[in-house]
ROPASE-231922 format. One record per residue (C-alpha): residue number from 1; x, y, z. Coordinates in nm, 2 decimals. Example, Ala and Ser with C-alpha at 12.3 -4.5 7.8 and 13.67 -1.06 7.14 Angstrom:
residues 2
{1 {1.23 -0.45 0.78}}
{2 {1.37 -0.11 0.71}}
This chain:
residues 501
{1 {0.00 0.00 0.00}}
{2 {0.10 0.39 -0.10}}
{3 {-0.05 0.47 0.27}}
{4 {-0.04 0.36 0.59}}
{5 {-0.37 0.58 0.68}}
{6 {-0.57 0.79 0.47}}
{7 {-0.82 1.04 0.63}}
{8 {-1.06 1.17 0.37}}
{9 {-1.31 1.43 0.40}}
{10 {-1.21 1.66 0.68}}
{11 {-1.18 1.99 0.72}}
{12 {-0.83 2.08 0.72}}
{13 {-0.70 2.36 0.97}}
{14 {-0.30 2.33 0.86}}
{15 {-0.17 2.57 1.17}}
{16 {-0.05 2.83 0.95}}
{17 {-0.34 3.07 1.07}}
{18 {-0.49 3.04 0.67}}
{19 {-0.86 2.96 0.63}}
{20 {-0.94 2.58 0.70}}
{21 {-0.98 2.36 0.35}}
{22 {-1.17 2.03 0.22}}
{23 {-0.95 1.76 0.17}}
{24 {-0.78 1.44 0.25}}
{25 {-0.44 1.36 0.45}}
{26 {-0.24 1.02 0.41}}
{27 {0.02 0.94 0.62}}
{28 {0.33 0.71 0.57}}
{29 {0.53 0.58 0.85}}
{30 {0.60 0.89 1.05}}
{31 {0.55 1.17 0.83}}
{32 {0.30 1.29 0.64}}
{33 {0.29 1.19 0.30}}
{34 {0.00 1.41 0.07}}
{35 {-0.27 1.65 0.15}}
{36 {-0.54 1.70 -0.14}}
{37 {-0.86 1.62 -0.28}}
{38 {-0.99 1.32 -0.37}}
{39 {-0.66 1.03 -0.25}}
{40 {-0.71 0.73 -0.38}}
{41 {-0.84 0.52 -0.09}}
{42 {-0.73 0.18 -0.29}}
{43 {-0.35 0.29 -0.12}}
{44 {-0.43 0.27 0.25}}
{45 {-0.38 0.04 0.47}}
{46 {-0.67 0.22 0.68}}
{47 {-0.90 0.48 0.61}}
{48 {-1.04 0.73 0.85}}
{49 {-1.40 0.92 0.72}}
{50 {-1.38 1.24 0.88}}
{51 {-1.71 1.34 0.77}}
{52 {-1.65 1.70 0.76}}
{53 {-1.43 1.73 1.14}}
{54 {-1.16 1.91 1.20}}
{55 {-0.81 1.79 1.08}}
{56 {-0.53 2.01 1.23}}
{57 {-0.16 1.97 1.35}}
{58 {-0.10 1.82 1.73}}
{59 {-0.14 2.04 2.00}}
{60 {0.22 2.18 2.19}}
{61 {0.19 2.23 2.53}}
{62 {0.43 2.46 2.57}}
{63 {0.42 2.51 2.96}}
{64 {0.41 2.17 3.16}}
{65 {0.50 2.08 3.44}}
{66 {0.57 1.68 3.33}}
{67 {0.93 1.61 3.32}}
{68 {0.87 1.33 3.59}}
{69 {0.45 1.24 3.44}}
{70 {0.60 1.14 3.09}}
{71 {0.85 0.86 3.30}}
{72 {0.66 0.77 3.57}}
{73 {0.30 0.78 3.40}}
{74 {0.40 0.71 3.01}}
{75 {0.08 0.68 2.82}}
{76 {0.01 1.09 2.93}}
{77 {-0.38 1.03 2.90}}
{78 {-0.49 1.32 3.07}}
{79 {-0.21 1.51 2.77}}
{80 {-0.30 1.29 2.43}}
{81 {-0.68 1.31 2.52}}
{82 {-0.71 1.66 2.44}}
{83 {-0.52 1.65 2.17}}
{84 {-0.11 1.72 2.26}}
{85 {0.10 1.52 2.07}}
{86 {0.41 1.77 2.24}}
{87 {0.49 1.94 2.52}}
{88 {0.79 2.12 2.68}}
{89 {0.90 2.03 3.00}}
{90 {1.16 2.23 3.26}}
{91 {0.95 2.51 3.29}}
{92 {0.92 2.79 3.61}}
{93 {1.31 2.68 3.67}}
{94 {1.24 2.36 3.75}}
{95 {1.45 2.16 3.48}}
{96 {1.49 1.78 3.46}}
{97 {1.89 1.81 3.54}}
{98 {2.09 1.75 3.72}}
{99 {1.87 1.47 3.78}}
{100 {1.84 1.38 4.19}}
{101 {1.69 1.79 4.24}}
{102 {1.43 1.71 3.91}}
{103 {1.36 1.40 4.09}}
{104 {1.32 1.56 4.42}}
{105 {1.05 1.76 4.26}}
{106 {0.87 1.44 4.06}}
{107 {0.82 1.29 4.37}}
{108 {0.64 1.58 4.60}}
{109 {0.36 1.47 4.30}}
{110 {0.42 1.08 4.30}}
{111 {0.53 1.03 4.66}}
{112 {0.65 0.68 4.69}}
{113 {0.73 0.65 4.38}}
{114 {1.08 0.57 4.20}}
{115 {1.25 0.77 3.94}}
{116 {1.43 0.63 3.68}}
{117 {1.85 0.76 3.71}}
{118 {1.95 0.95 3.42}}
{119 {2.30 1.18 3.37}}
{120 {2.24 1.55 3.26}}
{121 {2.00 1.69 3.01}}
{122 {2.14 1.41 2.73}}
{123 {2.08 1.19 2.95}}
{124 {1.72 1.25 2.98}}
{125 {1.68 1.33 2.64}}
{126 {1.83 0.97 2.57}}
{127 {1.59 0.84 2.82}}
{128 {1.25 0.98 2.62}}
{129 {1.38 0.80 2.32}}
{130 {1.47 0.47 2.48}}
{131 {1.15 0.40 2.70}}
{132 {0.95 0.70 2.47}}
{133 {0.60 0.83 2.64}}
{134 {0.29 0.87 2.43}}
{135 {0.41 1.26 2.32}}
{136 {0.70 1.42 2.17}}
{137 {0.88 1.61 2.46}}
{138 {1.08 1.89 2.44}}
{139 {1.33 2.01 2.76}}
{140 {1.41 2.36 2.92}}
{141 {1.73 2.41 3.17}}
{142 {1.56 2.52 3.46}}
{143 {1.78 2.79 3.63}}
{144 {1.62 2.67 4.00}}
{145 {1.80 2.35 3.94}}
{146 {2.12 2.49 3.80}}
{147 {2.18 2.74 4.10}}
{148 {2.09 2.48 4.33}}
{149 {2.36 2.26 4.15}}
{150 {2.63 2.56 4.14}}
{151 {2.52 2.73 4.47}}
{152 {2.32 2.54 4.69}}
{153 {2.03 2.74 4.86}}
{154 {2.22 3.02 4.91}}
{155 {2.05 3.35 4.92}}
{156 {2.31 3.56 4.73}}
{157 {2.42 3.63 4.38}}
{158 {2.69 3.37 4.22}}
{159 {3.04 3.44 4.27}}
{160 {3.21 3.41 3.91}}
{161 {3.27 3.03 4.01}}
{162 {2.96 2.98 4.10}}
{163 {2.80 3.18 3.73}}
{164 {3.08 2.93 3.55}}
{165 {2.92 2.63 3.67}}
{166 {2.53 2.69 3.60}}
{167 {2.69 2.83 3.28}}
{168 {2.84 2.45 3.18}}
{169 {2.55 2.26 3.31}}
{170 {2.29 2.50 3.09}}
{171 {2.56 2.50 2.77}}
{172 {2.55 2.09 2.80}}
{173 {2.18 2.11 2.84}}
{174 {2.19 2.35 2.49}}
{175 {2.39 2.11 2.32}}
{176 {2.18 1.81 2.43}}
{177 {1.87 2.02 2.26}}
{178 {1.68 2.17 2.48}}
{179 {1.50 2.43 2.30}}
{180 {1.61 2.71 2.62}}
{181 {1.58 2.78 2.96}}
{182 {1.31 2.88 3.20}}
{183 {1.35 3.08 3.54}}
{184 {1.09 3.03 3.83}}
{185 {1.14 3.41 4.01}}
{186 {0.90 3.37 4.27}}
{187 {1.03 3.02 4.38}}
{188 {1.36 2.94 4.57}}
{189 {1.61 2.99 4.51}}
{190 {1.56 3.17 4.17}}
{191 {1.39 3.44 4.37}}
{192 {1.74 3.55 4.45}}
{193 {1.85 3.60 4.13}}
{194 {1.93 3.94 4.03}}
{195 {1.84 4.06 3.69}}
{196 {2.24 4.08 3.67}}
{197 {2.27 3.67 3.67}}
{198 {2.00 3.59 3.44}}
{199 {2.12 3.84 3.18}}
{200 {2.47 3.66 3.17}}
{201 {2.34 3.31 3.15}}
{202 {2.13 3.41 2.89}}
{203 {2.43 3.56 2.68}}
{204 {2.56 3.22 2.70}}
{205 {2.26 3.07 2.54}}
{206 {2.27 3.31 2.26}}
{207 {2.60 3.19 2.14}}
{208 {2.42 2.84 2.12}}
{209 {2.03 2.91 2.06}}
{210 {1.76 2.89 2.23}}
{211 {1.52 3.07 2.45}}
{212 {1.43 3.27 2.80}}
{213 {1.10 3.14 2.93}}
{214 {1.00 3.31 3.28}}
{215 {0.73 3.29 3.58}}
{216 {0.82 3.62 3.67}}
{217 {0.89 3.84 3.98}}
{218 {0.57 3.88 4.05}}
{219 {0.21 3.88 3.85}}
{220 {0.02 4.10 4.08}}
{221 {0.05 4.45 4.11}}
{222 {0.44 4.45 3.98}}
{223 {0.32 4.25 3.70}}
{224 {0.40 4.56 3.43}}
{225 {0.74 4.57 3.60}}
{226 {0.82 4.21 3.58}}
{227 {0.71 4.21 3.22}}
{228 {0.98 4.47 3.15}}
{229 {1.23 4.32 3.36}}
{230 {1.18 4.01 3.13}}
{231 {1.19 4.20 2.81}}
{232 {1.53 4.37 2.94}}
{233 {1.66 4.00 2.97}}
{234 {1.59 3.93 2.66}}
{235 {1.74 4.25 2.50}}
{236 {2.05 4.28 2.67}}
{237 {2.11 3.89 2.59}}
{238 {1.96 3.89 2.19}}
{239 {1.74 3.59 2.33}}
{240 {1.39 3.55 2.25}}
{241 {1.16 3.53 2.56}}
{242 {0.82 3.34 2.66}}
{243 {0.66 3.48 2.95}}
{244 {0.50 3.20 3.13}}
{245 {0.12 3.20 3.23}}
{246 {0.02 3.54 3.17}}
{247 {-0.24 3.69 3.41}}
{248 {-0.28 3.97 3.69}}
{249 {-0.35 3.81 4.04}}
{250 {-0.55 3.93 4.32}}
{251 {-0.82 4.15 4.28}}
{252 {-0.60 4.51 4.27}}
{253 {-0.41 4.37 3.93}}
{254 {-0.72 4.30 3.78}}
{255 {-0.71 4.48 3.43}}
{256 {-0.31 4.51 3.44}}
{257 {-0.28 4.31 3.13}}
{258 {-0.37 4.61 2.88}}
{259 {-0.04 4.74 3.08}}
{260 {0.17 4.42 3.01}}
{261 {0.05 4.37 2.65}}
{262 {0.12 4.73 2.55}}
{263 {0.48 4.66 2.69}}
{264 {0.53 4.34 2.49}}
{265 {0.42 4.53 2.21}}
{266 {0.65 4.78 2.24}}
{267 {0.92 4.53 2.25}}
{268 {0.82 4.38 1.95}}
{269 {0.83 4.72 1.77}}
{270 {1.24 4.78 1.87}}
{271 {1.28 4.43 1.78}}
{272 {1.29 4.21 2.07}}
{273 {1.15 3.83 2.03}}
{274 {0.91 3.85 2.32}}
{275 {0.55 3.60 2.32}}
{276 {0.35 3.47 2.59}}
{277 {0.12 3.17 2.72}}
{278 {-0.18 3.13 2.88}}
{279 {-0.43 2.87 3.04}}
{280 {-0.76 3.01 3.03}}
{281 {-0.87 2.97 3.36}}
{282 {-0.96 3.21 3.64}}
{283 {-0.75 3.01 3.91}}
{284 {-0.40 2.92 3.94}}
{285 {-0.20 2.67 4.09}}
{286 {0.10 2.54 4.29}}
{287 {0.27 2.45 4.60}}
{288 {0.12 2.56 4.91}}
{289 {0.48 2.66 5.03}}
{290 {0.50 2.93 4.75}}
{291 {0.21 3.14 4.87}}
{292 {0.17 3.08 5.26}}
{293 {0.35 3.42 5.30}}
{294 {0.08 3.58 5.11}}
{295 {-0.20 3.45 5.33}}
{296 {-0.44 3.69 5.47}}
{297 {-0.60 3.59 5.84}}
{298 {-0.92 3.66 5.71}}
{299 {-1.14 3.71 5.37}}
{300 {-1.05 4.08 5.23}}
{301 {-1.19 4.15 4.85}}
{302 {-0.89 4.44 4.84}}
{303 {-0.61 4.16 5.00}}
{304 {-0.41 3.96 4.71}}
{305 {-0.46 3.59 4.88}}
{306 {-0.79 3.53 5.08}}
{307 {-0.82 3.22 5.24}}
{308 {-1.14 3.14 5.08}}
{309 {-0.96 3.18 4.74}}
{310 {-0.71 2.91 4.81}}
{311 {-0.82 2.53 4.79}}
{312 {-0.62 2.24 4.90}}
{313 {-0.57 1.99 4.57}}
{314 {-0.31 1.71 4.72}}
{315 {-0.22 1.70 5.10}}
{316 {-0.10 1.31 5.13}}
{317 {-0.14 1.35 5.53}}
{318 {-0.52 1.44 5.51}}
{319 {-0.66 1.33 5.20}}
{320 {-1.01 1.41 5.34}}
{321 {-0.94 1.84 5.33}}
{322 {-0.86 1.80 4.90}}
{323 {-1.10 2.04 4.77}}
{324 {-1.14 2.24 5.06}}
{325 {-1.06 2.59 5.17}}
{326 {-0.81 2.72 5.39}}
{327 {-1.06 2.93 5.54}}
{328 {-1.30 2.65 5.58}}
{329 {-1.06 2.40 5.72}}
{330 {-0.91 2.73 5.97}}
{331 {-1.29 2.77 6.04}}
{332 {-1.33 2.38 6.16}}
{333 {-1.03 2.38 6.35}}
{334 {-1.10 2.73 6.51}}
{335 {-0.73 2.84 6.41}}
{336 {-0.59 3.12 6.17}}
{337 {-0.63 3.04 5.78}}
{338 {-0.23 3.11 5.83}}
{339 {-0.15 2.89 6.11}}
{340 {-0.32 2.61 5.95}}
{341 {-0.13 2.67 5.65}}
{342 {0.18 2.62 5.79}}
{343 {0.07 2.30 6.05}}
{344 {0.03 2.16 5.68}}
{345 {0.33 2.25 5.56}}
{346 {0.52 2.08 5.85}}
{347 {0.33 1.77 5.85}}
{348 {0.36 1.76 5.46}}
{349 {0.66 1.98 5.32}}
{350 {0.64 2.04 4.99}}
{351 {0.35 1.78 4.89}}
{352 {0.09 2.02 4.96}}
{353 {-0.03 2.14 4.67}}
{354 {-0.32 2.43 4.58}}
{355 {-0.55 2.59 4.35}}
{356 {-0.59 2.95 4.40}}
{357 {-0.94 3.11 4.27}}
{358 {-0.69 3.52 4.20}}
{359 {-0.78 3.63 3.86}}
{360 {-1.09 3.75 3.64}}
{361 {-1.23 3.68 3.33}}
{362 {-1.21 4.00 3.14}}
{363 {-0.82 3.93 3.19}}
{364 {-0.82 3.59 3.08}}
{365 {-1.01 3.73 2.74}}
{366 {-0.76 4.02 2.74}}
{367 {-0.52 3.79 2.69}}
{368 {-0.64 3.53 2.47}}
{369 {-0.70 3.83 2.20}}
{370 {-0.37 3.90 2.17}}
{371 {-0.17 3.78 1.87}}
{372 {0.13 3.63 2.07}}
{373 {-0.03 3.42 2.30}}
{374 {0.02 3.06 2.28}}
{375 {-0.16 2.82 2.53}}
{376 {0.04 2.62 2.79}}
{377 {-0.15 2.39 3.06}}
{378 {0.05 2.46 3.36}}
{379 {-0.09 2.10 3.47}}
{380 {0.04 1.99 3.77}}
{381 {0.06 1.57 3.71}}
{382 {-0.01 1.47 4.07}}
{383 {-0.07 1.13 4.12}}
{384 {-0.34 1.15 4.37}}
{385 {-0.53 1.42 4.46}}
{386 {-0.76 1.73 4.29}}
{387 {-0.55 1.89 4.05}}
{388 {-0.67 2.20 3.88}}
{389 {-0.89 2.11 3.57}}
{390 {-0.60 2.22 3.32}}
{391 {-0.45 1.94 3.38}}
{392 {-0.69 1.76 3.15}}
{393 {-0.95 2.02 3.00}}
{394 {-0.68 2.34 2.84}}
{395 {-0.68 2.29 2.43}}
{396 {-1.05 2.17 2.45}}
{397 {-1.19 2.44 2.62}}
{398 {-0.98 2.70 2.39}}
{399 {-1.18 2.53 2.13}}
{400 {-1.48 2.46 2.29}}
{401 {-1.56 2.75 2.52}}
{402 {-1.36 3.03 2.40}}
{403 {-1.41 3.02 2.01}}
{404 {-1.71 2.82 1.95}}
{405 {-1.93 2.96 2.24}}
{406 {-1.78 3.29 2.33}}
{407 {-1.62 3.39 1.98}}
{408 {-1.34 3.57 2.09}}
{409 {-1.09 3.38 1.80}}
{410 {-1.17 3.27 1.52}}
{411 {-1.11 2.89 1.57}}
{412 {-0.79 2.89 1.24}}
{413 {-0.62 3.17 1.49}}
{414 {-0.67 2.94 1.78}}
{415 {-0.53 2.64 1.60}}
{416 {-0.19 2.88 1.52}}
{417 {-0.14 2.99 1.86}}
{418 {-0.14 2.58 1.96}}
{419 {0.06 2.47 1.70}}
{420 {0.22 2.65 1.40}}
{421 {0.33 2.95 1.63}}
{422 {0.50 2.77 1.90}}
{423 {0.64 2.52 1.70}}
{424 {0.87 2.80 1.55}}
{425 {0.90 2.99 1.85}}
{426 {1.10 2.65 2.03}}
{427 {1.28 2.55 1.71}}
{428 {1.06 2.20 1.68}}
{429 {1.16 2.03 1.36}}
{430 {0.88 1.99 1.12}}
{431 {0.63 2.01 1.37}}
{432 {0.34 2.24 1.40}}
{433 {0.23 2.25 1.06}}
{434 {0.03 2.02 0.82}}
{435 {0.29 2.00 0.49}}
{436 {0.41 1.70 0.38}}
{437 {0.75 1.55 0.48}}
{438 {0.67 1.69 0.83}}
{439 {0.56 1.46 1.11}}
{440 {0.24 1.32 1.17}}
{441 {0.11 1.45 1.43}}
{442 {-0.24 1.54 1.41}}
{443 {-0.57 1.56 1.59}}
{444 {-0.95 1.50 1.44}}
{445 {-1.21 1.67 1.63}}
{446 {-1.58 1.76 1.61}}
{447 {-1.57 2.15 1.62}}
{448 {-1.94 2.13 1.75}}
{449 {-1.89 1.92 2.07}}
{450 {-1.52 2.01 2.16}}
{451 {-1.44 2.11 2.48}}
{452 {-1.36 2.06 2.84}}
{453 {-1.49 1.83 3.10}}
{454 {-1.28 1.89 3.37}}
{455 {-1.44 2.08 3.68}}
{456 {-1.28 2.16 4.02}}
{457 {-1.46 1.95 4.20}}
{458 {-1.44 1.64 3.95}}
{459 {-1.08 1.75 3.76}}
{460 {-0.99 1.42 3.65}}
{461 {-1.25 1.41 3.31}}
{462 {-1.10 1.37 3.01}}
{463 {-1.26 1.57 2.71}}
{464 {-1.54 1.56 2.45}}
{465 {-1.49 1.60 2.08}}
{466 {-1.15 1.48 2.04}}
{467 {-1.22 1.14 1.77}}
{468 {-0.83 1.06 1.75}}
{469 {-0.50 1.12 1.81}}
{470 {-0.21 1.01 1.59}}
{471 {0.19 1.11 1.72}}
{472 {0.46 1.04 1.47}}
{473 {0.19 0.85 1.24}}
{474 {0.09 0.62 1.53}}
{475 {-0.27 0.61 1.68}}
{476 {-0.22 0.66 2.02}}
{477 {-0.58 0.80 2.14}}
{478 {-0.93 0.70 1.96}}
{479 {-1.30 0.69 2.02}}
{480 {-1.24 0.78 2.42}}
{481 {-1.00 0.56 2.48}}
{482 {-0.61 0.56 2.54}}
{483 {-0.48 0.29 2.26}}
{484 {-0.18 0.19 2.48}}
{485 {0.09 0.29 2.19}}
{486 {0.42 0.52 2.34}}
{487 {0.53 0.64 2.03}}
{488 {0.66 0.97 2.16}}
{489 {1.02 1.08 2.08}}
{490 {1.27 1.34 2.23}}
{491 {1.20 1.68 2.01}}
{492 {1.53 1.84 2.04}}
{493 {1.63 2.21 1.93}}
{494 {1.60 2.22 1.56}}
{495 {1.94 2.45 1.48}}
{496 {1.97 2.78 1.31}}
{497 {1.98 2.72 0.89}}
{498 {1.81 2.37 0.90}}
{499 {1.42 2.29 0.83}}
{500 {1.18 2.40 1.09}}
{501 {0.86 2.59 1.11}}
């Protein structure tokens, strides 16, 4: 046969941003082998009737949190299900070398659980391609973990040493092919990380390639300061930057994203490479030891952090308080929504994890409008627990809720910004785009019934809509149901000169 698969009759959205297209697509091994009208079904293996869905290009997570998930938990359901065929890793500065302080992290969501041994960023590239997960997965250095491997805990800038080390370890991680590297500046120890330090390291990446992805400072009421701060990296270095998850938190942000955006777009307009992300969700999410300082003792509309606003998603010691307030579980107890907090955090350490209910809607449209916003999950992959509903809901509510029901993109422009646009922004070879020669990663969907199932209370629902999956060619979700196949590979940084998006 000419074709392993032929899928004939859909409505082909290629990820360039162009208008979608009646055709077929046949693939052939791996790759993609012709896109047009009428293929001759007599030279597939198998034949797909799309009856008029949705073909486009796999969906690229480009902010996960699932350098440990795509060892420990392979198949990636809760990823492939709604459609990501890749995702990048070692984000917020929490990289997957050197590999005992990535570990350290992978288990505070898998507690008990062992991590395979790997040796620097090669090594874990080597690792995906050996015992692959379901999805392609592409690796940032994380600067947390490189400090802590230079430096330790301590609260201080680098001496010159100290620089020269996280310098080698993010240059061996560059060379290995990870497509950048991330900084988490609200988390230890990159919070003590002068803008001075950042700038250097990423001078070193410039001579190699790759980019400057960033939780910032802060995303409350500094939020336009941290934008620019980020933008200045970027600059001074000649790197490209991703700001991570871009929102305002708490209540007096609200609306500070006209601010931000207007600063990216100045950037742009000198010159400077700067995009952004998004989940598009009013609530955040992370460790309960990140935020605890910005507890209130009581419920305050004006105050950044009520205790109502934060909900308990994994606390291994008292499974019974998941999905309950601070405040209500401070009111039960008759303590302080603070003391509580930190009686968790010293029975638990860093296993407590939270959803935090800090930023409005208007916001969350603000920035989905914008042209240089890609979507990125932020899931958190915890192995029991609630986690927060991105984990499993992101792309299909995108497509669901925010173009077919609220129209605020058009659902070709919503397609881009999940595949075509991020693919070039990390340098992922032949990805991103339906041409043929490039991979096969694709996704049928019903544009009518997409979207997300996931709630807070019941996060762990996979989504409606999505018909199949294929990565690299290979089937790997269909009709509701996870086909067991791990045909993901490492997707290393394509270089400068050779064939990319």
């Amino acid at each position: 046969m000419a074709y392993d698969l032929l899928i004939r009759g859909a409505r082909i959205v290629d990820g360039g941003g162009g208008p979608r297209f009646a055709g077929d697509l046949a693939v052939r091994g791996d790759r993609i082998a012709a896109i047009g009208a009428s293929l001759d079904v007599a030279d597939a293996a198998r034949v797909i009737e799309a009856h008029g869905r949705v073909l486009s290009p796999g969906f690229i997570d480009v902010h996960s949190h699932d350098d440990v998930a795509v060892l420990l938990d392979p198949e990636m359901a809760f990823k492939v299900s709604q459609g990501v065929t890749t995702e990048v890793v070692g984000n917020c500065g929490m990289g997957p070398a050197p590999r005992d302080l990535a570990a350290a992290f992978g288990q505070s969501l898998y507690p008990g659980r062992d991590v395979p041994r790997w040796e620097g960023h090669a090594g874990y590239l080597a690792h995906i391609d050996a015992d692959p997960p379901s999805l392609n997965v592409a690796v940032l250095a994380g600067h947390g973990t490189l400090r802590l491997a230079a430096m330790g805990a301590a609260k201080r800038a680098p001496t010159s040493a100290e620089l020269d080390a996280m310098t080698d370890l993010l240059r061996e991680g560059l060379h290995a092919g990870a497509v950048g590297f991330s900084s988490g500046l609200i988390y230890e120890p990159g919070m003590h990380a002068e803008t001075t330090e950042l700038v250097a390291l990423a001078r070193a990446m410039a001579e190699i390639g790759g980019l400057y992805a960033t939780h910032m400072r802060d995303e409350s009421l500094a939020l336009v300061d941290s934008v620019a701060e980020a933008i200045h990296i970027g600059e001074e270095s000649g790197v490209p930057v991703q700001i991570s998850h871009h929102k305002a938190s708490g209540r007096l942000a609200w609306g500070k994203v006209s601010e931000s955006l207007a600063r990216i777009d100045e950037a742009r307009r000198r010159g400077v490479d700067v995009t952004a992300d998004q989940y598009p969700y009013t609530a955040a999410s992370t460790i309960l030891a990140a935020i605890v300082g910005g507890l209130t003792d009581r419920a305050d509309a004006g105050r950044r952090m009520p205790p109502e606003d934060v909900v308990l998603a994994a606390c291994p010691g008292s499974p019974e308080l998941e999905g309950r307030s601070i405040a209500d579980v401070a009111r039960e107890r008759g303590r302080a929504p603070g003391d509580v907090a930190r009686e968790l955090l010293a029975a638990n350490g860093e296993k407590v994890w939270v959803v935090m209910h800090l930023m409005c809607e208007d916001d969350v449209r603000t920035v989905l409008r914008h042209p240089t916003t890609m979507i990125g999950s932020d899931g958190i992959p915890m192995a029991e627990g609630k986690p927060h509903p991105r984990l499993y809901g992101t792309f299909p509510r995108v497509l669901g809720h925010y173009v077919r029901d609220s129209g605020i993109l058009a659902l070709e422009e919503a397609i881009h910004r999940m595949t075509g646009l991020p693919a070039a922004k990390f340098r992922l070879d032949r990805r991103g785009l339906l041409r043929e020669g490039w991979y096969a990663d694709l996704v049928l969907f019903d544009p009518d019934t997409i979207g997300d199932r996931a709630t807070y209370d019941e996060p762990r629902q996979t989504a409606a809509g999505i018909a199949e999956v294929l990565v690299n060619g290979t089937a790997v979700f269909r009709d509701g149901r996870h086909t067991a196949a791990r045909p993901g590979r490492a997707a290393r940084r394509c270089p400068e000169g050779s064939p990319s998006p």
